[in-house]
Each structure stands twice: as C-alpha cells, then as structure tokens.
C-alpha positions as a Markdown table, in Angstrom:
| # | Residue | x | y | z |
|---|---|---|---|---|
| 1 | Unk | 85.6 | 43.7 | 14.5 |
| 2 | Unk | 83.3 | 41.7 | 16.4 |
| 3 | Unk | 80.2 | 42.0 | 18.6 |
| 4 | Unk | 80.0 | 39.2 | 21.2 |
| 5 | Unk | 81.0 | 38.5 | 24.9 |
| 6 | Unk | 84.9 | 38.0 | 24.7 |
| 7 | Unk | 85.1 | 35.3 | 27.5 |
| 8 | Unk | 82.4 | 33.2 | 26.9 |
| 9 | Unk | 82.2 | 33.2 | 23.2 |
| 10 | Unk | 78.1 | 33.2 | 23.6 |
| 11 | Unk | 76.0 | 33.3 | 20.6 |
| 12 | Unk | 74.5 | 35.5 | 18.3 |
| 13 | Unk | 78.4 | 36.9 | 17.5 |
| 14 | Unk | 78.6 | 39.0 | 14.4 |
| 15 | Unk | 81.7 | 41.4 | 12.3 |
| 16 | Unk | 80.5 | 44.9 | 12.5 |
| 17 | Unk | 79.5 | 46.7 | 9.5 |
| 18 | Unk | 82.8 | 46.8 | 7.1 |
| 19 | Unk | 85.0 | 44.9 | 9.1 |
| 20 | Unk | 85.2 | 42.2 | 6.7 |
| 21 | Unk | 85.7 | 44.9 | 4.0 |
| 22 | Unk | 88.8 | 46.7 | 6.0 |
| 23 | Unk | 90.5 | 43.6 | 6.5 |
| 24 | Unk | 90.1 | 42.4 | 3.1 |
| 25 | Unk | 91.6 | 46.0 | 1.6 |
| 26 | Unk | 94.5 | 45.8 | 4.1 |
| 27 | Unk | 95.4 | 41.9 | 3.2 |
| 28 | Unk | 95.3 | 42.9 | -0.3 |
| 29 | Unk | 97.8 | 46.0 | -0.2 |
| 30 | Unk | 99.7 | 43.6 | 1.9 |
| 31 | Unk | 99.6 | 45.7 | 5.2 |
| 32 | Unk | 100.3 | 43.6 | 8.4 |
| 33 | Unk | 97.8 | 43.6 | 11.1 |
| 34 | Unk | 96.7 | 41.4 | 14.2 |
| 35 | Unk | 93.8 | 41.4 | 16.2 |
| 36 | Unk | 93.9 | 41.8 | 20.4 |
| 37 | Unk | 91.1 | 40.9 | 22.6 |
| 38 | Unk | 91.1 | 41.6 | 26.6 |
| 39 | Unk | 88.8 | 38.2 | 26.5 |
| 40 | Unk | 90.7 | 35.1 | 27.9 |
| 41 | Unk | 87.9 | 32.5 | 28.1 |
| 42 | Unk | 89.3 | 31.0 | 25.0 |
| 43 | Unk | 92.4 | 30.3 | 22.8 |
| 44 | Unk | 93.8 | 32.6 | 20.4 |
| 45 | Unk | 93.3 | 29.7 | 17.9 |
| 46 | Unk | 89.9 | 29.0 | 18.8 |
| 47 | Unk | 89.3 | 32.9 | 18.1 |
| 48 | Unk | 90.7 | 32.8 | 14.9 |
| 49 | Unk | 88.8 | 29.8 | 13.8 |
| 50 | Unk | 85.4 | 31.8 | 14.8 |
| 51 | Unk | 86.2 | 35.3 | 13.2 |
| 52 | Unk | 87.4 | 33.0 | 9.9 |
| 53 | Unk | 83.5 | 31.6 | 9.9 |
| 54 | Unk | 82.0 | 35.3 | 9.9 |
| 55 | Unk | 84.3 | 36.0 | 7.1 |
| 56 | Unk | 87.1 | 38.2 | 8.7 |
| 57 | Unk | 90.4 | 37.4 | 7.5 |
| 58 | Unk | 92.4 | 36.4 | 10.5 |
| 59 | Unk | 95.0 | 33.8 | 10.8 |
| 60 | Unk | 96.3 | 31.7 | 14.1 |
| 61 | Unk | 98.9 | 33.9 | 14.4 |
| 62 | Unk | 97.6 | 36.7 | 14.0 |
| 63 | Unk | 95.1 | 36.5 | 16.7 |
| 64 | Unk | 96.4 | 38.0 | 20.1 |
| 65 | Unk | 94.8 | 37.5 | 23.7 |
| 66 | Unk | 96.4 | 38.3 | 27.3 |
| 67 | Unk | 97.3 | 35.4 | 27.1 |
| 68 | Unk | 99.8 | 35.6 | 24.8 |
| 69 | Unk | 101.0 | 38.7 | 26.4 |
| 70 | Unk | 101.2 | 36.4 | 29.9 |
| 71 | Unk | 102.7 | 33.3 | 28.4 |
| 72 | Unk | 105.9 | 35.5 | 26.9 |
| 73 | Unk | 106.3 | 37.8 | 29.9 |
| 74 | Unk | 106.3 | 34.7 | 32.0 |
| 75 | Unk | 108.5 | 32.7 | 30.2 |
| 76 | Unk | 111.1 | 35.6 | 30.1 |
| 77 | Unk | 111.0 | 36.8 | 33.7 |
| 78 | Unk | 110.3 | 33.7 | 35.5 |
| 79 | Unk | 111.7 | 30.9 | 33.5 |
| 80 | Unk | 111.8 | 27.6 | 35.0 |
| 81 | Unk | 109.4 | 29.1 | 37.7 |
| 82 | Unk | 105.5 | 28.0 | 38.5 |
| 83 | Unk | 102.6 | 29.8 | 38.6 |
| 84 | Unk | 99.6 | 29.8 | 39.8 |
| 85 | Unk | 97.3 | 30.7 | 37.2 |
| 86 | Unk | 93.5 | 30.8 | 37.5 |
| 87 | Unk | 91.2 | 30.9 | 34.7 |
| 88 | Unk | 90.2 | 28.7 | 31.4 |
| 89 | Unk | 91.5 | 26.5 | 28.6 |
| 90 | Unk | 92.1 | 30.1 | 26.6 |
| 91 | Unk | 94.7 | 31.0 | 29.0 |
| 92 | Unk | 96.0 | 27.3 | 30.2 |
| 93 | Unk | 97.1 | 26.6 | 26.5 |
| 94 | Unk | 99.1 | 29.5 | 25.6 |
| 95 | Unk | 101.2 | 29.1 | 28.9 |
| 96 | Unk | 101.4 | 26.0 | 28.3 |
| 97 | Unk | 102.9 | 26.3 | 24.5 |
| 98 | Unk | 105.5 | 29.0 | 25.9 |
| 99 | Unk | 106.3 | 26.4 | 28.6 |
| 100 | Unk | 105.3 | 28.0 | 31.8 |
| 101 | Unk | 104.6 | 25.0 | 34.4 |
| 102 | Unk | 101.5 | 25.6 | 36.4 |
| 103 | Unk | 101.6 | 25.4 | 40.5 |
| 104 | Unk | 98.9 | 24.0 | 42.3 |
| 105 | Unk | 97.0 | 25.7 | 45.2 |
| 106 | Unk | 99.0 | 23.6 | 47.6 |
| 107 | Unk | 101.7 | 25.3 | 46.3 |
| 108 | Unk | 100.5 | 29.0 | 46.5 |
| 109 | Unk | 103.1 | 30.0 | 48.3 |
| 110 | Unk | 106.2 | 29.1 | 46.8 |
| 111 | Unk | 104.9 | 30.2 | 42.9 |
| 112 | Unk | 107.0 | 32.7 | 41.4 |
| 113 | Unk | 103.6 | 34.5 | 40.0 |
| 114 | Unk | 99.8 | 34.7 | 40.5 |
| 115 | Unk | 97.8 | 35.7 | 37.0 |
| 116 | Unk | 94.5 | 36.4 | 37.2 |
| 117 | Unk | 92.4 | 35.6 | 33.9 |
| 118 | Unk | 88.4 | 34.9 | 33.6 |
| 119 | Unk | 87.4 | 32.2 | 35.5 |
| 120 | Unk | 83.6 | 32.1 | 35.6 |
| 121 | Unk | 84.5 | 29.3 | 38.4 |
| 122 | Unk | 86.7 | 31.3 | 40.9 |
| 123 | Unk | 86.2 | 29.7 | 44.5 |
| 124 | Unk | 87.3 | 30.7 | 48.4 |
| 125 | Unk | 89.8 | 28.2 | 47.7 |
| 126 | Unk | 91.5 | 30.2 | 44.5 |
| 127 | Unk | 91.2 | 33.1 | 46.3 |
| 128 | Unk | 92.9 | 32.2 | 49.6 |
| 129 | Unk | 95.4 | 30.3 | 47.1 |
| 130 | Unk | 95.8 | 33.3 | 45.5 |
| 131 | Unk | 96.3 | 35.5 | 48.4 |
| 132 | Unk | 98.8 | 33.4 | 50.6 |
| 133 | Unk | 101.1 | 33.7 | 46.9 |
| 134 | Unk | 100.9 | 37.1 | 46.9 |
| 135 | Unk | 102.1 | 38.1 | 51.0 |
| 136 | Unk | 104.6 | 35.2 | 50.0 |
| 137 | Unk | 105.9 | 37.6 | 47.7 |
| 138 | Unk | 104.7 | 36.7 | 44.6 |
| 139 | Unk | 103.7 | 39.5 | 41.7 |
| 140 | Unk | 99.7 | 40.0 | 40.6 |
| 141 | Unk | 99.2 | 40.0 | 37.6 |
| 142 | Unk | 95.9 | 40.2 | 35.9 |
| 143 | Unk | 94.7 | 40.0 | 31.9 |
| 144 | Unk | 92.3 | 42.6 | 32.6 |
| 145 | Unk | 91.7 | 45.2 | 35.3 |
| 146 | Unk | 88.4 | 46.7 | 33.0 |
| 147 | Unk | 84.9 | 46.5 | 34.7 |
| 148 | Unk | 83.1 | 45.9 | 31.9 |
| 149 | Unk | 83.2 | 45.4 | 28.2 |
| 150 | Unk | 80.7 | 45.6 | 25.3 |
| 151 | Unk | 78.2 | 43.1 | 24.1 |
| 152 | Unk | 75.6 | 43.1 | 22.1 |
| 153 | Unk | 73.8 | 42.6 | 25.0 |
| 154 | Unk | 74.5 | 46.2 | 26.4 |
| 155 | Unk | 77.8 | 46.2 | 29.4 |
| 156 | Unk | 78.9 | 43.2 | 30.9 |
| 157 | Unk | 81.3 | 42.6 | 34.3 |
| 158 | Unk | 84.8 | 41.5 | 33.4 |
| 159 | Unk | 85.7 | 38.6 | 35.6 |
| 160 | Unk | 89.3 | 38.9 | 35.6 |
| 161 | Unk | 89.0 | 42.7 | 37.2 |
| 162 | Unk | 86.6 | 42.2 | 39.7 |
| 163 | Unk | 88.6 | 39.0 | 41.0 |
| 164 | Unk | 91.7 | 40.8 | 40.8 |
| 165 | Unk | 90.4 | 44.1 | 42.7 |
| 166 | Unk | 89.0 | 41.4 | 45.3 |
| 167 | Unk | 93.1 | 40.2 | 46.1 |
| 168 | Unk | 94.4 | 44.2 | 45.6 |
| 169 | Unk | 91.9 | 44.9 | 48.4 |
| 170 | Unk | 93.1 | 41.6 | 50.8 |
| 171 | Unk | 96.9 | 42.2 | 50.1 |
| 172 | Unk | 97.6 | 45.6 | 48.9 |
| 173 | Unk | 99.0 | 44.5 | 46.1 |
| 174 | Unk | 99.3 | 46.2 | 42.9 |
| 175 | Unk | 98.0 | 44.3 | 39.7 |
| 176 | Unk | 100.8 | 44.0 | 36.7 |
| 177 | Unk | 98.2 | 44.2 | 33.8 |
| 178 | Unk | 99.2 | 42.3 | 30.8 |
| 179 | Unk | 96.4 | 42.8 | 28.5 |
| 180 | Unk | 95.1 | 46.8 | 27.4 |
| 181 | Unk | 96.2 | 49.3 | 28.2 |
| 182 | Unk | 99.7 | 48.0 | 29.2 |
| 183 | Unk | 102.2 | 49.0 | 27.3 |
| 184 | Unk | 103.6 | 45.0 | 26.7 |
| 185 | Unk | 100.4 | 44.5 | 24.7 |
| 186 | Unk | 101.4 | 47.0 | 22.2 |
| 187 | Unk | 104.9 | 45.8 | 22.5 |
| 188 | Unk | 104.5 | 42.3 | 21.4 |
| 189 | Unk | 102.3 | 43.4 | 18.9 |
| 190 | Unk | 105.1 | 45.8 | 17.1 |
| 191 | Unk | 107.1 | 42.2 | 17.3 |
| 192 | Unk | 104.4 | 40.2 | 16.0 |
| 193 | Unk | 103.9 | 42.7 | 13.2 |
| 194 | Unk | 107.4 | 43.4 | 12.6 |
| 195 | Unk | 107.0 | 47.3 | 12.8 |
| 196 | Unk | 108.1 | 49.6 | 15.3 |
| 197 | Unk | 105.3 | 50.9 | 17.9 |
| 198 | Unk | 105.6 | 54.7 | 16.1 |
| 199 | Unk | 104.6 | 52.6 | 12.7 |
| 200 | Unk | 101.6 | 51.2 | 14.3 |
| 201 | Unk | 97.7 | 52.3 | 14.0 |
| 202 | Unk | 95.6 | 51.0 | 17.1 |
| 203 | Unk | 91.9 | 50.8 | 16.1 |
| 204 | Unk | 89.4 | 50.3 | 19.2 |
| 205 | Unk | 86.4 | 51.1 | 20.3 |
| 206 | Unk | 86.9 | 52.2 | 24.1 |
| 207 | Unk | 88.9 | 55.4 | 24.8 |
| 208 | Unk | 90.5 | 54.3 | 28.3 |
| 209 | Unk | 92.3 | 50.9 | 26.7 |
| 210 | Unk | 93.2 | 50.9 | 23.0 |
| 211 | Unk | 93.3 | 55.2 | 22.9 |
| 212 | Unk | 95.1 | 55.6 | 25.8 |
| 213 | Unk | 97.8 | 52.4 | 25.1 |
| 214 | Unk | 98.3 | 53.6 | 21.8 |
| 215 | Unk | 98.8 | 57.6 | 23.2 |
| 216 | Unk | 101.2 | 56.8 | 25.7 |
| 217 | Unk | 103.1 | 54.5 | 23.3 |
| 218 | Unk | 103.5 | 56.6 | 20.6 |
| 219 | Unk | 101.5 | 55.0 | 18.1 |
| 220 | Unk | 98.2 | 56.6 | 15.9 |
| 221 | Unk | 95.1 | 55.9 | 18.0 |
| 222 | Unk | 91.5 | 55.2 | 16.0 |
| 223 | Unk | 88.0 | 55.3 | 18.1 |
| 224 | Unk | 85.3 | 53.6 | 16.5 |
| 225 | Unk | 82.0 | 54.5 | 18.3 |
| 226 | Unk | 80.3 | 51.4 | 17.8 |
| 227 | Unk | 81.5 | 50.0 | 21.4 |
| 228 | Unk | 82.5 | 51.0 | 24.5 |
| 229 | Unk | 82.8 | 54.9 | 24.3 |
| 230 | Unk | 80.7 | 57.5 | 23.0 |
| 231 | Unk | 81.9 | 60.8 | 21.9 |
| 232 | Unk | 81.1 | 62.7 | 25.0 |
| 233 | Unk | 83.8 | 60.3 | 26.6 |
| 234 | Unk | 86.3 | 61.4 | 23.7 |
| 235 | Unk | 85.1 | 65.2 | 24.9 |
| 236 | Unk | 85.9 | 64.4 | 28.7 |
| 237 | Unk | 89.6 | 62.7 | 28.2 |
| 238 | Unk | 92.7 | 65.1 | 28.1 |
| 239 | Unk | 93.8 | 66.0 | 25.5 |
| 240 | Unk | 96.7 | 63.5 | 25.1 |
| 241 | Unk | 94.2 | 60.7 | 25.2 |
| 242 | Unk | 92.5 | 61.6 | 23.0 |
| 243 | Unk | 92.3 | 59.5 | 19.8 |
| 244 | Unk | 93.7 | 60.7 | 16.0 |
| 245 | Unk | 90.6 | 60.3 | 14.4 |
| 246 | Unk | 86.8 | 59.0 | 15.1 |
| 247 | Unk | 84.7 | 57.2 | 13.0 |
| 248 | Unk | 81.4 | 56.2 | 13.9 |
| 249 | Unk | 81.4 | 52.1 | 12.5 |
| 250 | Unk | 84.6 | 50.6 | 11.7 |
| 251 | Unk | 83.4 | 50.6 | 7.5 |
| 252 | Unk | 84.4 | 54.3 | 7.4 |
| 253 | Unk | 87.6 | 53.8 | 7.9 |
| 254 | Unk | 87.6 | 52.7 | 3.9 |
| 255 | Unk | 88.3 | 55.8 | 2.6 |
| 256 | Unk | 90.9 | 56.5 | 4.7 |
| 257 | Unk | 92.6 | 53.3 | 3.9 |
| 258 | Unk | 92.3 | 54.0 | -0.1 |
C-alpha cells in the first residue's frame, strides 16, 4: 500500500498505484480489512494517521504492527510479568495500552520475556541486558527476524533481525517471531477482522512472509510484484508457497475485486 522505510517513517512516502482505489472499492462493498506492517519504529496510530494523509482509508484500529501482536501475546502468557523490551515509542505504547510493565536492564534477569523490536539505538549494554535474560531463562522474542525490506530507496537492513540473530548466536536461543510470517499475526488478524483465517485474503509483496503465513495458515495468498519479490522468486518457492494469484501493482487487483 505504501512505499517508505517502515521503521523510520523517512520521507518521500507514497500509496502505490491503486491502492487508494482498492481500499476505497472494499470500504464501499463493506468488506473488512486491516493493514500489517513488520515496521515497529512507530505506533499503529501514528501509521494510521500517515496513510489517512496519502489518502488510503485506514482507521486506528485497523492498522496492525508487531507490536500489537507482542502487547496481546504478552499480556496473555505472562500477565503480571516484566519485560524487557528494546526498541521505540511504536512498540513502548502498545505494551503499554495492553498493560505489560517494562523491566529495566538491572533487572534482565529476573524478566519473564526479552522482545526485540527496531532500535536504531541498541547499545553493549542492551545487549548484555538482553543476553543475561535469556540464559536466565527467559523467551526471545523478536518483531522481525527479515534481513531486509523494501524502500523506495532499493533494500534496507531490518534492525530488529540483525539484533536478534546477534543474541541467537551468544545464547542459542531460538527467536519466538511475532510479526510475519508467524502464524499469531494472522491469528489476531482473523480476530480483529472477525473472520475465520480460511475467510481471509493476504495481499503482500514478499513471497517468504505474507505468501508463506498465509499458505501455511490456510488462507488465499496475493503477491504483488511491486516490492520485495520478483517472479523468479515465485518460480523458485515450492509449490505450497506459492501465492493464489500475482499481479504486478496492487491496482490490478480491481477487476478481481468487481
């Protein structure tokens, strides 16, 4: 829908050719939808309030990040419990809202969880913080373990994959990923959207996150090759993650819709 850098919110951000259009057909047939970015560098609101300005219908709520994912997980599993949490305002606020309390890094190791989000500002002292949680027993758990996403800029390094890779390789642990491809994205968007997972359509634009969650959960899977993957990478995937249909910008999806 958009074509920017998902953490930092840089300039120059644009909605793709027809996006406003798609979103303007579905909202008029009254089909639910939501939007899901791997990006954590700000607030679902905030991400909202910048796709409203290029025109794209999204409400608050329907705007989903990690974060979102992370807060309810959290909140469910651990409840009551700290965690230490590394990252920006765009993860910090949705924790906060589901009421997970944040541990400091004196307290590393007695938090219940470590999550990983993009911190542009990660130090030796988050990391050993971060490390001493984990051989305390603590889970990993990480908003995205991609190396790179799109920008309009050409690829760019996802900070919340790299720092997470950095603590797998110190501690052996596994990361728990909470944004795409894990299957509690798609979950909580089936809740959000009041539809079972089967009932769902996942359009994206990189075949190893939004194809691949939405094969292995059962829903229809959309490629839109204005992103991530090209369609040699559709050619190279097996067959079972492969996506439903490909269109080449996200505006020829219209006469699909009608």
């Amino acid at each position: 829908m958009l074509s920017e850098d998902p953490n930092t919110g840089a300039g120059g951000a644009r909605a793709l050719p027809g996006a406003v259009d798609v979103l303007d057909l579905l909202r008029a047939r009254g089909v639910p939808y939501a939007c899901f970015t791997n990006g954590t560098g700000q607030t679902p609101r905030a991400l909202a309030t910048k796709l409203r300005g290029l025109g794209l219908d999204v409400h608050d709520s329907e705007m989903l990040t990690p974060a979102s994912v992370a807060a309810e997980y959290l909140a469910t599993t651990f409840p009551g419990g700290a965690v230490l949490a590394f990252g920006t305002d765009g993860l910090f606020e949705p924790l906060a809202a589901a009421g997970v309390r944040l541990a400091a890094l004196e307290e590393a190791t007695s938090a219940r969880a470590v999550l990983i989000g993009a911190d542009p500002e990660f130090t030796y002292d988050k990391l050993t913080a971060a490390c001493r949680a984990v051989w305390a027993g603590a889970p990993l758990l990480v908003t995205s373990m991609a190396a790179y996403f799109a920008s309009s800029g050409g690829r760019l390094p996802s900070t919340s994959g790299a720092i997470a890779a950095g603590i797998r390789h110190v501690t052996g642990a596994e990361p728990i990923v909470v944004g795409k491809p894990s299957p509690l994205v798609i979950r909580m968007a089936a809740r959000a959207l009041r539809h079972g997972v089967s009932e769902l359509t996942v359009v994206g634009d990189d075949v190893r996150l939004e194809i691949r969650m939405a094969r292995e959960a059962g829903a229809t899977a959309v490629l839109v090759l204005s992103g991530t993957s090209r369609a040699e990478d559709v050619a190279e995937a097996p067959p079972d993650r492969r996506p439903d249909l490909v269109v080449p910008v996200i505006g020829d999806l219209l006469p699909h819709l009608r």
